[in-house]
MOPAC internal coordinates of N, CA, C and O (Angstrom, degrees):
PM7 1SCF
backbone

  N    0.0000 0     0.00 0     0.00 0    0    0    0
  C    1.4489 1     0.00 0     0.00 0    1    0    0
  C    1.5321 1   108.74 1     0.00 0    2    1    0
  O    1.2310 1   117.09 1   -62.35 1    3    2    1
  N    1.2658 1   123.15 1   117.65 1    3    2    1
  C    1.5377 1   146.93 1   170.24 1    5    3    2
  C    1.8969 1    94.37 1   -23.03 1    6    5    3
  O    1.2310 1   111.22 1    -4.59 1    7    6    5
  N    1.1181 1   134.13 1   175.41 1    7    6    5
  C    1.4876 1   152.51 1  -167.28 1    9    7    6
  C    1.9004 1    96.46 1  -130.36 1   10    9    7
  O    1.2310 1   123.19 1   -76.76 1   11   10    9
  N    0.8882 1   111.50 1   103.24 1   11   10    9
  C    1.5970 1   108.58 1  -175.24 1   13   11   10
  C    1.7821 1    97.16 1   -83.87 1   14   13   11
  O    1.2310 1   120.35 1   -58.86 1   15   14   13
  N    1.4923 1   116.94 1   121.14 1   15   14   13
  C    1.5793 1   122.74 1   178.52 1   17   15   14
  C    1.2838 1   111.06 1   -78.53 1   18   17   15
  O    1.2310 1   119.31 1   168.66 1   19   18   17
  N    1.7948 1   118.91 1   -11.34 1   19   18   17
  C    1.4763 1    96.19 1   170.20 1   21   19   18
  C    1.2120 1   113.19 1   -98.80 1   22   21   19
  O    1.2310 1   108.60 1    12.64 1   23   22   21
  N    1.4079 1   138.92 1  -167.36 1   23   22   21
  C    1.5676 1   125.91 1   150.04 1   25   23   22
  C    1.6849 1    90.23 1  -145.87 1   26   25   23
  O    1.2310 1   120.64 1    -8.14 1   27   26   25
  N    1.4408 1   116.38 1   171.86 1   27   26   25
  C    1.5205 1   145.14 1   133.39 1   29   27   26
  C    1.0406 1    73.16 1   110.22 1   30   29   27
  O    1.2310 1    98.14 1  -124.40 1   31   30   29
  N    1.5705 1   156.69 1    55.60 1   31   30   29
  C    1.3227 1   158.23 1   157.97 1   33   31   30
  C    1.7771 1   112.79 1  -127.89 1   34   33   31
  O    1.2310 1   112.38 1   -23.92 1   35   34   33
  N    0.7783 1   131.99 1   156.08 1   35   34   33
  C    1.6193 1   121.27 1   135.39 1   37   35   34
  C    1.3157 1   119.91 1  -116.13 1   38   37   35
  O    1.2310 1   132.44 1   -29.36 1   39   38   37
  N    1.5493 1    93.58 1   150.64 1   39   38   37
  C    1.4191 1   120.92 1   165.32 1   41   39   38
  C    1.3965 1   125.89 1   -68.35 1   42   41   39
  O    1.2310 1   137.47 1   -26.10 1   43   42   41
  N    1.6642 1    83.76 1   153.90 1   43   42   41
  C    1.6353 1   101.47 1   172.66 1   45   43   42
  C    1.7917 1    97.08 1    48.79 1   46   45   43
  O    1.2310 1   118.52 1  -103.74 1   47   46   45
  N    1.1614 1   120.43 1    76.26 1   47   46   45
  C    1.3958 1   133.65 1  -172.04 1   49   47   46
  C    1.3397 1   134.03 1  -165.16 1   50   49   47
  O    1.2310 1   107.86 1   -93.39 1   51   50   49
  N    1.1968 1   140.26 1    86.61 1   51   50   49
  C    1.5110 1   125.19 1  -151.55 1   53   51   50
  C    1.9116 1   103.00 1   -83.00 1   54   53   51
  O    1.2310 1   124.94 1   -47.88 1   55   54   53
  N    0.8935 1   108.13 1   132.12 1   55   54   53
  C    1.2718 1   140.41 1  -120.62 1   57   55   54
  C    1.7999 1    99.59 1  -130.17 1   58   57   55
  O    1.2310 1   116.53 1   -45.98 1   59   58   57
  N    1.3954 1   124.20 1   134.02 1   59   58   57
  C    1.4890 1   116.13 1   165.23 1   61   59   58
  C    1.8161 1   104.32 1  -128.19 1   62   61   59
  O    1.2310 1   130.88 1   -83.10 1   63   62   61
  N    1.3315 1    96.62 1    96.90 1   63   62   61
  C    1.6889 1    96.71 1   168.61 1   65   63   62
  C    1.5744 1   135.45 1   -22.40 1   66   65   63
  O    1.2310 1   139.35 1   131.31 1   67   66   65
  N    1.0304 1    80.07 1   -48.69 1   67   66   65
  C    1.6663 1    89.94 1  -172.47 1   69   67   66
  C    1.7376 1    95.43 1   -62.09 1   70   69   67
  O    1.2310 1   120.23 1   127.30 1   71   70   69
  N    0.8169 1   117.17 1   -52.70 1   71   70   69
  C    2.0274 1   125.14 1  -177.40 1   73   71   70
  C    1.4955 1   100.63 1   -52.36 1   74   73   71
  O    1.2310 1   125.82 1   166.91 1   75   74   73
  N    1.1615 1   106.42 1   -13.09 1   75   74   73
  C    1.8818 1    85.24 1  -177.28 1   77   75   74
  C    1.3889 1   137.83 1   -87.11 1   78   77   75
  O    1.2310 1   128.91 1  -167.08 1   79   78   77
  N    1.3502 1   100.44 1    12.92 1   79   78   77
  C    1.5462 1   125.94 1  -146.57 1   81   79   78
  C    1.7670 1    87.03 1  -158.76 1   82   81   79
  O    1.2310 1   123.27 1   -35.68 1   83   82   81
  N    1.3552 1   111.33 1   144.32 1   83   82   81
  C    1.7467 1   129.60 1  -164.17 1   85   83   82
  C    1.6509 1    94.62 1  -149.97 1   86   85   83
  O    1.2310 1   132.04 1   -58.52 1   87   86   85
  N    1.1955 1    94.35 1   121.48 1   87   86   85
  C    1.5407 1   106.75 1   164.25 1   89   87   86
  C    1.5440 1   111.16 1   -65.30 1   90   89   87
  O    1.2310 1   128.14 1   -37.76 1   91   90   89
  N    1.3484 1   101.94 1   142.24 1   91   90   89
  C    1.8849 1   102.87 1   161.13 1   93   91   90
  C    1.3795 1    95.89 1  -154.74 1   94   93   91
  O    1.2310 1   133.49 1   -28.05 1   95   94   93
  N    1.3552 1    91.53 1   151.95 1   95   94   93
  C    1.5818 1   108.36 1  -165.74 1   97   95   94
  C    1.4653 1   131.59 1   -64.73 1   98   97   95
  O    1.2310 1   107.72 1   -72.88 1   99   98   97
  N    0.9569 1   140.52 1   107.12 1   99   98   97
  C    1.6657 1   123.12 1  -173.17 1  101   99   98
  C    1.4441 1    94.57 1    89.38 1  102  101   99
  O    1.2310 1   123.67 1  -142.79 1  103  102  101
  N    1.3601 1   110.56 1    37.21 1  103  102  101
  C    1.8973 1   110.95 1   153.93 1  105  103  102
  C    1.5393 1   113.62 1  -166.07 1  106  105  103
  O    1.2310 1   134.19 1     4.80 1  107  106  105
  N    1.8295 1    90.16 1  -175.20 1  107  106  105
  C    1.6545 1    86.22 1   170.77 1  109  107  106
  C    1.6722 1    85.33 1  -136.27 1  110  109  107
  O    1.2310 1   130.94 1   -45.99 1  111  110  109
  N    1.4012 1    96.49 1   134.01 1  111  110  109
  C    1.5247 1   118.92 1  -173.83 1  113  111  110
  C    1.6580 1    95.65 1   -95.61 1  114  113  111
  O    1.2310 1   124.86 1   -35.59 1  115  114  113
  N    1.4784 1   108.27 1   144.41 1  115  114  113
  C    1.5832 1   110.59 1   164.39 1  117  115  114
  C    1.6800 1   110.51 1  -136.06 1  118  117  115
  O    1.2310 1   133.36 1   -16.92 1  119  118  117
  N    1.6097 1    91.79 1   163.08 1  119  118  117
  C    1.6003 1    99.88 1   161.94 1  121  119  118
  C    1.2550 1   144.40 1  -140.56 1  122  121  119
  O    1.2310 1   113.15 1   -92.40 1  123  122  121
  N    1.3384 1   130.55 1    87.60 1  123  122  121
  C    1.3457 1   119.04 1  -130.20 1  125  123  122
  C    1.8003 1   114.92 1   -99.35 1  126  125  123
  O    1.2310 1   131.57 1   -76.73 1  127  126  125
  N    1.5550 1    95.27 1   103.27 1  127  126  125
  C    1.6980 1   102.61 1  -170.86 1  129  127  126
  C    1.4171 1   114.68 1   -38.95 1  130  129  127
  O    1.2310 1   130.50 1   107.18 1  131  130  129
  N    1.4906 1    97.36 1   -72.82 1  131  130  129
  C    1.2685 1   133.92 1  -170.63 1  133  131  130
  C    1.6780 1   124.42 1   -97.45 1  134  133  131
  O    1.2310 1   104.32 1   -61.26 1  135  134  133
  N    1.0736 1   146.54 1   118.74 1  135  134  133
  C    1.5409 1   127.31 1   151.39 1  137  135  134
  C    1.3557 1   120.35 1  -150.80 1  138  137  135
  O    1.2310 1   106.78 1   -50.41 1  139  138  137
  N    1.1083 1   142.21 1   129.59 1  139  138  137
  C    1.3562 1   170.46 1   -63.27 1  141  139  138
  C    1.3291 1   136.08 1   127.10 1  142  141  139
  O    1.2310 1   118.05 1    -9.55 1  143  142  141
  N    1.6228 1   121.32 1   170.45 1  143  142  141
  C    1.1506 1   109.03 1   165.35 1  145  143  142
  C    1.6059 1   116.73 1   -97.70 1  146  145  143
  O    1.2310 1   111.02 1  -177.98 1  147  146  145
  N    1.0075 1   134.51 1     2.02 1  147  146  145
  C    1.3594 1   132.06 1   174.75 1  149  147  146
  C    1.8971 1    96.29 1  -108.90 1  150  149  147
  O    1.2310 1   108.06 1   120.38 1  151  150  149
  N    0.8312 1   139.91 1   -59.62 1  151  150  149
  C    1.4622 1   123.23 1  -174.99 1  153  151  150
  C    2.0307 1   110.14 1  -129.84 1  154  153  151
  O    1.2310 1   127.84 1    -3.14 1  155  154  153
  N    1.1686 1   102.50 1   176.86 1  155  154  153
  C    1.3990 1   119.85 1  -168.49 1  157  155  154
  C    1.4618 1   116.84 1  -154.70 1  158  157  155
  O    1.2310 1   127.26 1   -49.47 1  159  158  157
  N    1.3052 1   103.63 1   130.53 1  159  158  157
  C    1.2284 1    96.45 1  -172.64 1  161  159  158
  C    1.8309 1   113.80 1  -162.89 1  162  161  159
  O    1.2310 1   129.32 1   -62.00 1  163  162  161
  N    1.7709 1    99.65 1   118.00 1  163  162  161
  C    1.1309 1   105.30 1  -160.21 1  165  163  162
  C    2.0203 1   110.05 1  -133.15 1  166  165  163
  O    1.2310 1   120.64 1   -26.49 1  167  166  165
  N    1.2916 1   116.39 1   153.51 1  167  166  165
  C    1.0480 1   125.08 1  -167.15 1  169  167  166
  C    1.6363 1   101.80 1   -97.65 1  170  169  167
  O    1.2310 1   123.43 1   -48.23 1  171  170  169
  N    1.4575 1   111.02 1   131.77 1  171  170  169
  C    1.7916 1    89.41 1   178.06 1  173  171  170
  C    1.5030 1    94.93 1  -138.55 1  174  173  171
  O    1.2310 1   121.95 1   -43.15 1  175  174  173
  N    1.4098 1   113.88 1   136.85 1  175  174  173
  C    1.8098 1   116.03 1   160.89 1  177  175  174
  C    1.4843 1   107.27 1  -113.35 1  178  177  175
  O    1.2310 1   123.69 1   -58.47 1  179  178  177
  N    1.5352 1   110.53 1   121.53 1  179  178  177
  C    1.5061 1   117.73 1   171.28 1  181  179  178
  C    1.5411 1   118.50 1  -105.02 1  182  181  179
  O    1.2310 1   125.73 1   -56.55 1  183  182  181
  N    1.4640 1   106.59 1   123.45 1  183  182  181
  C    2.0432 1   117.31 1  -179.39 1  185  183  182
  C    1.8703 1    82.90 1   -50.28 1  186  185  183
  O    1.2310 1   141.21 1    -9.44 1  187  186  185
  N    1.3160 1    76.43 1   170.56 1  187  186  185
  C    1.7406 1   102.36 1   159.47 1  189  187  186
  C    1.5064 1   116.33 1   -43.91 1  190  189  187
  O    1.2310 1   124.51 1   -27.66 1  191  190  189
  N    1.0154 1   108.94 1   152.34 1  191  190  189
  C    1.6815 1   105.52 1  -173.00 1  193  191  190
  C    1.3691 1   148.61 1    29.53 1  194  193  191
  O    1.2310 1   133.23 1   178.01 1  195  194  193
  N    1.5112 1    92.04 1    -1.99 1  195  194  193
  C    1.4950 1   105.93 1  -175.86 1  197  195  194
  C    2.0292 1   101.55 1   -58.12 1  198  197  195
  O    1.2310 1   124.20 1     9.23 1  199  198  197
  N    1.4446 1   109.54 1  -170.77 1  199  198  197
  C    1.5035 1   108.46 1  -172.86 1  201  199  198
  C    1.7401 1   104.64 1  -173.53 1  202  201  199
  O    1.2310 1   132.62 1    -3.17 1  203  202  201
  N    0.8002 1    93.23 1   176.83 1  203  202  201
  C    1.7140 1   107.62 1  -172.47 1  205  203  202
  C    1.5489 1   103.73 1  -130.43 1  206  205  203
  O    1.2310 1   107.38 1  -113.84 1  207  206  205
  N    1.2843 1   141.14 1    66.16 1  207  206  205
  C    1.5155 1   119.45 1  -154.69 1  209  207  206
  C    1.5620 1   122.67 1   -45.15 1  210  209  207
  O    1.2310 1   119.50 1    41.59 1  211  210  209
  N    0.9438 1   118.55 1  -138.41 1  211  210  209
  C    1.9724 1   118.80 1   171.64 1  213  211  210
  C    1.1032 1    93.10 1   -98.12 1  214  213  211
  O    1.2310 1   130.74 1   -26.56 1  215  214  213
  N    1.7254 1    96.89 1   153.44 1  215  214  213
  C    1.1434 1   110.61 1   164.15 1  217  215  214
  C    1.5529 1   107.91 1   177.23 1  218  217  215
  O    1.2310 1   107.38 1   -24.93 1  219  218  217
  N    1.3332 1   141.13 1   155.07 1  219  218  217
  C    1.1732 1   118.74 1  -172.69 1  221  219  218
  C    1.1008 1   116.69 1  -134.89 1  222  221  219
  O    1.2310 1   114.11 1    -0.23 1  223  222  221
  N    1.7778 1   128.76 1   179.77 1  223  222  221
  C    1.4801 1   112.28 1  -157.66 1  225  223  222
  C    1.4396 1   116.38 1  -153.30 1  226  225  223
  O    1.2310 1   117.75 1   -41.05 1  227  226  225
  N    1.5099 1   121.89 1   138.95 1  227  226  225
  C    1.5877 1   123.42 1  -166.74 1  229  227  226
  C    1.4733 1   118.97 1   -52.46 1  230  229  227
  O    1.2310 1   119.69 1   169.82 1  231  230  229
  N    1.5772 1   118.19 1   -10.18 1  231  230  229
  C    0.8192 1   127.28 1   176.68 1  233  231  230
  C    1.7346 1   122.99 1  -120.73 1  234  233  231
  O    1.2310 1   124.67 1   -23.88 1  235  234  233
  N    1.5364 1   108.65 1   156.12 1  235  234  233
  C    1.6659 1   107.32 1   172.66 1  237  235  234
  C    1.6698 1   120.01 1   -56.94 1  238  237  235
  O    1.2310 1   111.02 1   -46.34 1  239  238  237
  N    0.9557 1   134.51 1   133.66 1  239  238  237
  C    1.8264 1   115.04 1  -175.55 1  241  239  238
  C    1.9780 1    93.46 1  -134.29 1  242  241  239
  O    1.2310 1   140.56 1   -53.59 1  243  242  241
  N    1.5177 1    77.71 1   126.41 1  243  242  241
  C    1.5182 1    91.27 1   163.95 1  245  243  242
  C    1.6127 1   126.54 1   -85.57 1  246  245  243
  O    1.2310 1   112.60 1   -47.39 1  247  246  245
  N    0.9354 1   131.58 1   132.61 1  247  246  245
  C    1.4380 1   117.90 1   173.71 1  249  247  246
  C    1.7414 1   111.45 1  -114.08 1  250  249  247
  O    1.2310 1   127.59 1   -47.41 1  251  250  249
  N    1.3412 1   103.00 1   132.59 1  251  250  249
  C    1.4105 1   109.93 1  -174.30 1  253  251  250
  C    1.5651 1    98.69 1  -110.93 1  254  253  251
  O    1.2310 1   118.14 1   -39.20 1  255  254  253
  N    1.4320 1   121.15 1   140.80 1  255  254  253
  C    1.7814 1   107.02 1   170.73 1  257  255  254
  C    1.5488 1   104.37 1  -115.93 1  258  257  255
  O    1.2310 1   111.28 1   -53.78 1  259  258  257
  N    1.3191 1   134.03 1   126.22 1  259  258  257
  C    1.1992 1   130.83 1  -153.25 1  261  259  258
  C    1.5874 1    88.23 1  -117.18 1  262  261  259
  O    1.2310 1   126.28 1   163.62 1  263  262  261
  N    1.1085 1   105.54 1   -16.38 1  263  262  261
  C    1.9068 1    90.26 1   167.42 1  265  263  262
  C    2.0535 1   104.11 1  -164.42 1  266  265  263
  O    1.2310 1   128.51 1   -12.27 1  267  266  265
  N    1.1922 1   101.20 1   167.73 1  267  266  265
  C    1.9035 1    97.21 1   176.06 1  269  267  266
  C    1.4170 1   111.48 1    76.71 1  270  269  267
  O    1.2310 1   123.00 1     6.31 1  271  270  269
  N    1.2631 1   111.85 1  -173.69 1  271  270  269
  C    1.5855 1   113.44 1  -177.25 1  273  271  270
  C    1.8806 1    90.63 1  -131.43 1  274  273  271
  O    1.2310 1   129.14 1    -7.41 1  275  274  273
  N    1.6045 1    99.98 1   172.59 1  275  274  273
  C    1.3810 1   103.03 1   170.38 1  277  275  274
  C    1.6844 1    86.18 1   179.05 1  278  277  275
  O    1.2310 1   133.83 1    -7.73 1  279  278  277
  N    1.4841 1    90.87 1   172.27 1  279  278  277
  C    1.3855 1   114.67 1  -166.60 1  281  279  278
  C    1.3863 1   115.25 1  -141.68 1  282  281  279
  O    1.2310 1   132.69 1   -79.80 1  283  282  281
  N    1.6104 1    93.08 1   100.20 1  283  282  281
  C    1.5784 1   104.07 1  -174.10 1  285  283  282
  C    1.5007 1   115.24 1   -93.96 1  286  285  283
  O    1.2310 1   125.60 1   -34.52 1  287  286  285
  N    1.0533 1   106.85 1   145.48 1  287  286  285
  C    1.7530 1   114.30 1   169.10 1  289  287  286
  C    1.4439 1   115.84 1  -111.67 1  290  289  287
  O    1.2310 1   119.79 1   -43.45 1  291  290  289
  N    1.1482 1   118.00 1   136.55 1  291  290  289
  C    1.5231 1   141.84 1  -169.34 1  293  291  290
  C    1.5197 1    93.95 1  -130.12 1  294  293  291
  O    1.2310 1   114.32 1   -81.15 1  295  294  293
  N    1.8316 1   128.36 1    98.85 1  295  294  293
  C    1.5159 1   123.68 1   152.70 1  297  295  294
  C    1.1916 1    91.02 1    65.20 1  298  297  295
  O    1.2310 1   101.37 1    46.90 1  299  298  297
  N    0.8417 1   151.55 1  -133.10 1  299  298  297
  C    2.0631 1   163.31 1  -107.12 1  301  299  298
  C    1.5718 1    98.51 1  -146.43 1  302  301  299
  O    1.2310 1   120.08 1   165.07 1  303  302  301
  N    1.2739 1   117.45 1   -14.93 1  303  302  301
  C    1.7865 1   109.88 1  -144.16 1  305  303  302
  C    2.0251 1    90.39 1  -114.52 1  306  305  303
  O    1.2310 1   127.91 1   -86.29 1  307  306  305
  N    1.3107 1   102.37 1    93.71 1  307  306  305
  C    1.7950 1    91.38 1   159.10 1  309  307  306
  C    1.3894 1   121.41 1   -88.36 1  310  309  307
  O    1.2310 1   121.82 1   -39.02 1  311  310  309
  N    1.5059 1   114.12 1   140.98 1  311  310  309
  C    0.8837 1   126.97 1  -176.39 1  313  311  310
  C    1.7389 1   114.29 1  -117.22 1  314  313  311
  O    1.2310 1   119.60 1   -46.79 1  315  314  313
  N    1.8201 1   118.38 1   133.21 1  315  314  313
  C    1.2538 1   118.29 1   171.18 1  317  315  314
  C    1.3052 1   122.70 1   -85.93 1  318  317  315
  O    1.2310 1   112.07 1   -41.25 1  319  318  317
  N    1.7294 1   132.56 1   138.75 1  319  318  317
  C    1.3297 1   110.84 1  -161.50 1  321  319  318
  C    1.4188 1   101.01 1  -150.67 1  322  321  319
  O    1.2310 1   119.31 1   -51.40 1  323  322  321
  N    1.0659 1   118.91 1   128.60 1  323  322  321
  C    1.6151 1   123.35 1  -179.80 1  325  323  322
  C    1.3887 1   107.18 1  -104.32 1  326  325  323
  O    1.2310 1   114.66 1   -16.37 1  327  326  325
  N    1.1683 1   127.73 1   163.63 1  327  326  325
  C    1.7533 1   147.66 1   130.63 1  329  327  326
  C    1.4690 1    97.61 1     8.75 1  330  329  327
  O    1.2310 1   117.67 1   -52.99 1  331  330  329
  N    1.3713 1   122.04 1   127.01 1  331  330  329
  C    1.2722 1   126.44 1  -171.24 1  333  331  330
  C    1.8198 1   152.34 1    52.67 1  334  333  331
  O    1.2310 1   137.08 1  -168.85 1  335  334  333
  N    1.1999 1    84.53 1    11.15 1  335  334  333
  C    1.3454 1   122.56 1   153.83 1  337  335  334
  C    1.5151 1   144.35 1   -80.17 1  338  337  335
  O    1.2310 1   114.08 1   -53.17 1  339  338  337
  N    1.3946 1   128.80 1   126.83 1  339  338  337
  C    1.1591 1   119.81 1  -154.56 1  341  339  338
  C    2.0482 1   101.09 1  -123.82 1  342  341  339
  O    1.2310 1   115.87 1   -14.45 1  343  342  341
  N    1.1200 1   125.45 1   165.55 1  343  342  341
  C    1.6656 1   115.88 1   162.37 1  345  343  342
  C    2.1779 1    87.47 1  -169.76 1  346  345  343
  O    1.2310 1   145.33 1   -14.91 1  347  346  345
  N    1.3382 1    68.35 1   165.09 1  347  346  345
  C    1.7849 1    76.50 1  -178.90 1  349  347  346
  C    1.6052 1    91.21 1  -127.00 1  350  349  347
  O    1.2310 1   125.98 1   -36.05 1  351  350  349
  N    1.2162 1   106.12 1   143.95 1  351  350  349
  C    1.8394 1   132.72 1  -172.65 1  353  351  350
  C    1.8577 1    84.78 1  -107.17 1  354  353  351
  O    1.2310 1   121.78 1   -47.06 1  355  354  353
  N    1.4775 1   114.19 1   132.94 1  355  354  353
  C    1.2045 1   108.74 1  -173.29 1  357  355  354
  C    1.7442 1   102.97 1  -113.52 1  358  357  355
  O    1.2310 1   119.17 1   -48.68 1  359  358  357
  N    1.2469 1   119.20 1   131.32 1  359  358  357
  C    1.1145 1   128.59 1  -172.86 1  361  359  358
  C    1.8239 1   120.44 1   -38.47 1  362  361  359
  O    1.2310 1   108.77 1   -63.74 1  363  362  361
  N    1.1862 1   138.62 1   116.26 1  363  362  361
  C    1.2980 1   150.78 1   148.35 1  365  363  362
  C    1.4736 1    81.19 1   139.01 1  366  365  363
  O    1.2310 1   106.73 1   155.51 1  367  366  365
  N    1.5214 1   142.29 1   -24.49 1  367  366  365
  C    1.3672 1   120.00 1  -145.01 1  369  367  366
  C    1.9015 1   101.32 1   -97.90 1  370  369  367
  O    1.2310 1   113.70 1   -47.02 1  371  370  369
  N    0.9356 1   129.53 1   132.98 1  371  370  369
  C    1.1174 1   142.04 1   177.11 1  373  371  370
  C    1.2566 1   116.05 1   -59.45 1  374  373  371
  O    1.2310 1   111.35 1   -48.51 1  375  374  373
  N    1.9091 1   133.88 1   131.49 1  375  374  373
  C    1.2269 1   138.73 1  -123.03 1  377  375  374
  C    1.7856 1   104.84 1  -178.64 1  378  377  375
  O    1.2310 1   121.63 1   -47.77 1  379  378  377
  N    0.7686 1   114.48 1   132.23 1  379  378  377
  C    1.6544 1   115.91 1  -176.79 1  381  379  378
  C    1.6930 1   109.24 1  -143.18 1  382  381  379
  O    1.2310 1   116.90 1   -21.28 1  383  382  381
  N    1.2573 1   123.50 1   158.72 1  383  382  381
  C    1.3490 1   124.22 1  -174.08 1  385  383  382
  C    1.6345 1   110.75 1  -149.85 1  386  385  383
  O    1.2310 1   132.29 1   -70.00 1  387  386  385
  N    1.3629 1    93.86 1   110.00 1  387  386  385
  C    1.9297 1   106.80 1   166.55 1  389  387  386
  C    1.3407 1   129.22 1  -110.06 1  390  389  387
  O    1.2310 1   122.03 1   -37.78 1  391  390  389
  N    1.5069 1   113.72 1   142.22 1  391  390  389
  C    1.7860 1   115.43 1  -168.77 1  393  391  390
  C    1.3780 1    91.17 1   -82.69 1  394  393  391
  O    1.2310 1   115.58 1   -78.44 1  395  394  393
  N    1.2182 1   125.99 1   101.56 1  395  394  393
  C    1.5655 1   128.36 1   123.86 1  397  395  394
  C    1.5681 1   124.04 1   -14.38 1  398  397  395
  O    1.2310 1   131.84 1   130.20 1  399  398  397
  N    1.3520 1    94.74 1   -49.80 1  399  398  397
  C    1.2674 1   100.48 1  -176.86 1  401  399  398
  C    1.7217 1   110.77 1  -166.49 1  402  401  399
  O    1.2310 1   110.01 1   -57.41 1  403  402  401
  N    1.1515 1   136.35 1   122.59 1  403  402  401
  C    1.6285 1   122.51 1  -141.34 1  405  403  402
  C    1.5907 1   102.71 1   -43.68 1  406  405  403
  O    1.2310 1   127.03 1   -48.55 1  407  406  405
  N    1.0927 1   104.08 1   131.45 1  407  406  405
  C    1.7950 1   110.63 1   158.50 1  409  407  406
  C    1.1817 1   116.13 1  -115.21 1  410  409  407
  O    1.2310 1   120.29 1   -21.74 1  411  410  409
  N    1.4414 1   117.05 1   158.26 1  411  410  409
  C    1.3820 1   130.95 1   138.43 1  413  411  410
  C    1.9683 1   117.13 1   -98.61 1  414  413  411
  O    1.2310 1   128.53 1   -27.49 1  415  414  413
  N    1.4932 1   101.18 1   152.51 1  415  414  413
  C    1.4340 1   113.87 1  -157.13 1  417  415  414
  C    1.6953 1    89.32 1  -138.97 1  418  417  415
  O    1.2310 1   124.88 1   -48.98 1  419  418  417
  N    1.3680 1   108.23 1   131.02 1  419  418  417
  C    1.6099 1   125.66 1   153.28 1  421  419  418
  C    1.7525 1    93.44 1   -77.13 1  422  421  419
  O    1.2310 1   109.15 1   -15.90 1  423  422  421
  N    1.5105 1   137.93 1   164.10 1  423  422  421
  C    0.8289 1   144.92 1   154.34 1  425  423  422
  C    1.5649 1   112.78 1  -151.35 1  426  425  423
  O    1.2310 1   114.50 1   -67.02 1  427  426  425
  N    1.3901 1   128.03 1   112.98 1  427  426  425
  C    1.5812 1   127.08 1  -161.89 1  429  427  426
  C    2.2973 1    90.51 1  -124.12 1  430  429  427
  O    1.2310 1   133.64 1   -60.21 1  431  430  429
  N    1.3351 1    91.23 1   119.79 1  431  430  429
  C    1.4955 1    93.29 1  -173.40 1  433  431  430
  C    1.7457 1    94.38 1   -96.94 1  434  433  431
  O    1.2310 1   121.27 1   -12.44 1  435  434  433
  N    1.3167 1   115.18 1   167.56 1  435  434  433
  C    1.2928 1   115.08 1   175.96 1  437  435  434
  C    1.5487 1   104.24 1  -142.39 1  438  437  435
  O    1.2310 1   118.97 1   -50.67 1  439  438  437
  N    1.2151 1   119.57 1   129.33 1  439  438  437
  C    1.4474 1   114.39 1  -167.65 1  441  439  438
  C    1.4638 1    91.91 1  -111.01 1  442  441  439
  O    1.2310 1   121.50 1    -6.66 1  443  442  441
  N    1.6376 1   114.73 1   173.34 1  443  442  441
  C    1.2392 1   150.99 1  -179.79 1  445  443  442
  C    1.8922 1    97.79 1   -92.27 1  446  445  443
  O    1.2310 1   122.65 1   -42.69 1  447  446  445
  N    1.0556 1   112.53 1   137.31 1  447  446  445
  C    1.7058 1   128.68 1  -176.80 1  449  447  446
  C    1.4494 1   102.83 1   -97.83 1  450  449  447
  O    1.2310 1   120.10 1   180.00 1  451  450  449

């Protein structure tokens, strides 16, 4: 039997992202599909105000918001971001993320080999 590289998912399953990940209050919940040294890839739901402070990362990171708003910072530059929206955080540069309003976030990292 093959070695499946993702886990905490199932297969062969049609599937709604946003459901995979549950808000709870007074946190930030995650789910981590994928992780590796070439990519990463994790599910996150943030309560109200919760945050991620700065911090930055060896890799490129995409952020997907699959529901809510939030307000990410990239270096100097904040950005407002609703439900269906995408931005990429570029690796070494320092980046932080706040719920506007609770979200959920796809996040797919891409590392250097």
């Amino acid at each position: 039997m093959p070695q499946h590289l993702m886990k905490n998912i199932d297969f062969s399953k049609v599937l709604e992202m946003e459901g995979l990940v549950q808000y709870q209050e007074g946190q930030v919940v995650s789910r981590t599909l994928a992780q590796g040294k070439p990519v990463s890839i994790t599910l996150f739901a943030f309560a109200e105000g919760e945050e991620i402070s700065s911090h930055s990362s060896g890799g490129d990171a995409l952020v997907y918001l699959l529901d809510g708003e939030a307000e990410i910072t990239i270096g100097e530059e904040r950005y407002q971001m609703k439900k269906g929206q995408t931005i990429v955080m570029p690796a070494g540069i320092p980046h932080a993320l706040q719920a506007v309003k609770p979200f959920k976030m796809l996040l797919i990292v891409i590392f250097s080999l």
